[in-house]
C-alpha positions in Angstrom: 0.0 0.0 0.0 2.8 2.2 -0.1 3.0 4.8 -3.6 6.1 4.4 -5.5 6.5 0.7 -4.3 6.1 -1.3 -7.8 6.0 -4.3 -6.2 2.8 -3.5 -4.3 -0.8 -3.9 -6.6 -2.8 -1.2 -5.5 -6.9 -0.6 -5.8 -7.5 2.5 -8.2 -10.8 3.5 -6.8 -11.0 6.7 -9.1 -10.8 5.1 -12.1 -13.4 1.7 -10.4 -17.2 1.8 -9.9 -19.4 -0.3 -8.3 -23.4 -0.4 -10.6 -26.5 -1.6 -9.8 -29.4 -2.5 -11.8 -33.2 -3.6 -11.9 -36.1 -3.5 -14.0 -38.8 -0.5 -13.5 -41.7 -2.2 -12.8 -44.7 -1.2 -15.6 -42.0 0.3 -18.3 -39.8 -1.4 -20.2 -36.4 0.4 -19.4 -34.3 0.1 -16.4 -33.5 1.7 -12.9 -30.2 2.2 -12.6 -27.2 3.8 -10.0 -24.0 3.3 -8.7 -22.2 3.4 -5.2 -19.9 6.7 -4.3 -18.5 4.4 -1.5 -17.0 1.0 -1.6 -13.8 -1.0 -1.1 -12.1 -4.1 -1.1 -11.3 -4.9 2.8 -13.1 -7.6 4.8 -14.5 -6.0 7.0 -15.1 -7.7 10.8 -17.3 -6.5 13.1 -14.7 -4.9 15.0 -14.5 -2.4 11.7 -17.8 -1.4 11.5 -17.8 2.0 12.6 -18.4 5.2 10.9 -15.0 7.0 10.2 -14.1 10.2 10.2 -12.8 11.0 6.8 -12.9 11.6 3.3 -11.1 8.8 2.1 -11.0 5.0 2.4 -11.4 4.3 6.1 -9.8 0.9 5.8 -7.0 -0.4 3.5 -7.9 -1.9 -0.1 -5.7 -4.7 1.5 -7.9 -8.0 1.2 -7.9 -9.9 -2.1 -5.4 -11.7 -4.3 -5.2 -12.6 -8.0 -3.4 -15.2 -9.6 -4.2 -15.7 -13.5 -2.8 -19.0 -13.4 -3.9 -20.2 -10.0 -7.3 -19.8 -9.6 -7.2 -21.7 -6.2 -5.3 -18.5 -4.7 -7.6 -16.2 -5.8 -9.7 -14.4 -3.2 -12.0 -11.2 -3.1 -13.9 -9.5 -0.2 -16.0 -6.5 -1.0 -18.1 -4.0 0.4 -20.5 -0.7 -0.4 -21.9 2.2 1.7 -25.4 1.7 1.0 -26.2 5.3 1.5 -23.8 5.8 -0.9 -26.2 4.8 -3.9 -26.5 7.5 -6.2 -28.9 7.2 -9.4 -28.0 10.9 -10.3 -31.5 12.0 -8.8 -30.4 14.1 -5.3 -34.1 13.8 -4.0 -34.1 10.2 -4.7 -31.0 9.3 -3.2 -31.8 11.1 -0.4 -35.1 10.9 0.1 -37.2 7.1 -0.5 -33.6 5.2 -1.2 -33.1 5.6 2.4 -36.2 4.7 3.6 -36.6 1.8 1.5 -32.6 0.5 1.6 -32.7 0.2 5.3 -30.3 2.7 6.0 -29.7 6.7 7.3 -28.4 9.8 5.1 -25.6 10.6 4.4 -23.5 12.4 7.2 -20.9 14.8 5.7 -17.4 13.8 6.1 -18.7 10.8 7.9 -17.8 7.3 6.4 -20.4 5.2 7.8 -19.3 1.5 8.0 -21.9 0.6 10.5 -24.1 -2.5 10.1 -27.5 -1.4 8.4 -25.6 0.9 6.0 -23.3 -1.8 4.7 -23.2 -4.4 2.1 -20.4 -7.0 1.8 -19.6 -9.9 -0.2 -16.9 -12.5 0.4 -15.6 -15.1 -2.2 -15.7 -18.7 -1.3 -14.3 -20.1 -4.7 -13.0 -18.8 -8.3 -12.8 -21.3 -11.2 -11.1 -20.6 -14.1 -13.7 -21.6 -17.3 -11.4 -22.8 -19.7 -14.3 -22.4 -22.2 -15.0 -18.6 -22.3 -11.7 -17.6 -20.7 -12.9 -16.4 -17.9 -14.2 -17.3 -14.0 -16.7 -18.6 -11.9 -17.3 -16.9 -8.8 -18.8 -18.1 -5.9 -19.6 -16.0 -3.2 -21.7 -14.8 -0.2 -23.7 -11.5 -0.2 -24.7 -10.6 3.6 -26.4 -7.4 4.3 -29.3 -6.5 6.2 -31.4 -4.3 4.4 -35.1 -4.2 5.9 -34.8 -7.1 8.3 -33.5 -7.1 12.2 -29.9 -8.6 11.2 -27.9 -9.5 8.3 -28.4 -12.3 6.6 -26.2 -13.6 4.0 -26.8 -15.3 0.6 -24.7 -17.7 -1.3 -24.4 -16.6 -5.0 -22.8 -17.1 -8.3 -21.0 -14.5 -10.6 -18.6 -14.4 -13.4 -15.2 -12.9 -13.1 -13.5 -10.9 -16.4 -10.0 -10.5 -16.2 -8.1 -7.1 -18.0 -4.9 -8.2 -18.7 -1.8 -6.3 -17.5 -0.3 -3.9 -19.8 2.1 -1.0 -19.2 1.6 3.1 -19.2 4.4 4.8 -20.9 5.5 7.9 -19.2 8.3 9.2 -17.2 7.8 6.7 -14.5 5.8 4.0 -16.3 3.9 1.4 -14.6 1.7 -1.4 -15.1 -2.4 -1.7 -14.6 -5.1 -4.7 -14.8 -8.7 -4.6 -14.6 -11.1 -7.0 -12.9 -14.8 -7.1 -13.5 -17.4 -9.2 -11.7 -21.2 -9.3 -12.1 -23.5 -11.3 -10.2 -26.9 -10.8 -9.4 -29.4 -11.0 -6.3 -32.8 -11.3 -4.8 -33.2 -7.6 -2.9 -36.7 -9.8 -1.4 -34.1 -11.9 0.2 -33.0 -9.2 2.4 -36.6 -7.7 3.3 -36.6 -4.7 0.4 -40.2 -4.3 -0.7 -41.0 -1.8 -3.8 -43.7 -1.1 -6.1 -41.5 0.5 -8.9 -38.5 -1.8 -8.9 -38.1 -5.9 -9.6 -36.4 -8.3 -7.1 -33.3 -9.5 -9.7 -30.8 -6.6 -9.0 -27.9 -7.0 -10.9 -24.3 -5.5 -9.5 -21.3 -4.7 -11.8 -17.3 -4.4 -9.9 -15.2 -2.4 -12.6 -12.4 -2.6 -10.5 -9.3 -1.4 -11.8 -5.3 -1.8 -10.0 -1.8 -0.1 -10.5 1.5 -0.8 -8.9 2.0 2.9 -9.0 
């Protein structure tokens, strides 16, 4: 985690995005947001706090990949459900907060706390010699609407952005990761008129060794 250190891969959350999607209920397009907030730190109960900050409150520190050894690789995930922003201010602010389970946003306040956070933790990647790319297995717990988190085993698929190399004065090397997996929003107590339980989430997540 430390810049200048080539050795070190490093999360490049400006350039990554977490996006959600479901289908509008009645109309034939989609609903559709993304999370301002979100990392890649497992985060124990210990963590789950709201931070005083405007960065990451916990290190991008836990996950591995290993192109060729898919038994090594590992993920863990979260996002800061208040943090879901469909580019409508009085929606995000307004019924996503009554209906996700969670509180408003709190300026320079990173809340990590248990009914504001979603986190998903990978129990197996397979490489698919097929397509080229993997299988993902993993659990989604969150607690949305109910009286504790619950968590869900799913299945995703993994894309992998090979490495290449950014010429410049200092060059360095990037890859890109990008898992989509979908879920039941039911599961977790989330009742709506207006959007359909299948919610399907998209990790563009991209690294540096800069």
């Amino acid at each position: 985690m430390t810049a200048g250190n080539t050795s070190e891969w490093k999360l490049d959350k400006a350039h990554s995005s977490v996006l959600w999607s479901g289908a509008y209920i009645g109309a034939a397009g989609l609903l559709t947001g993304r999370f301002n907030q979100f990392g890649m730190h497992d985060v124990v109960d210990a963590e789950m706090l709201n931070y005083t900050t405007a960065g990451q409150p916990l290190k991008d520190s836990s996950w591995a990949f290993y192109e060729n050894d898919d038994s090594k690789t590992y993920f863990n995930g979260y996002v800061q459900i208040n943090q879901s922003n469909t580019g409508e201010p009085a929606r995000d602010a307004g019924c996503n907060i009554t209906n996700l389970g969670t509180t408003a946003i709190v300026s320079g306040t990173q809340n990590l706390t248990v009914t504001n956070l979603a986190k998903i933790k990978t129990t197996k990647v397979t490489f698919e010699q097929s397509t080229g790319d993997y299988i993902v297995n993993l659990n989604l717990t969150w607690q949305g609407k109910l009286a504790s988190p619950i968590t869900k085993a799913l299945v995703g698929k993994l894309k992998y952005i090979k490495k290449a190399t950014i010429a410049g004065a200092a060059p360095y090397d990037v890859f890109g990761l990008q898992l989509t997996f979908q879920f039941n929003k039911a599961d977790y107590g989330i009742v709506s008129t207006s959007i359909g339980d299948k919610i399907d989430i998209q990790c563009n997540m991209n690294f540096n060794n800069k």
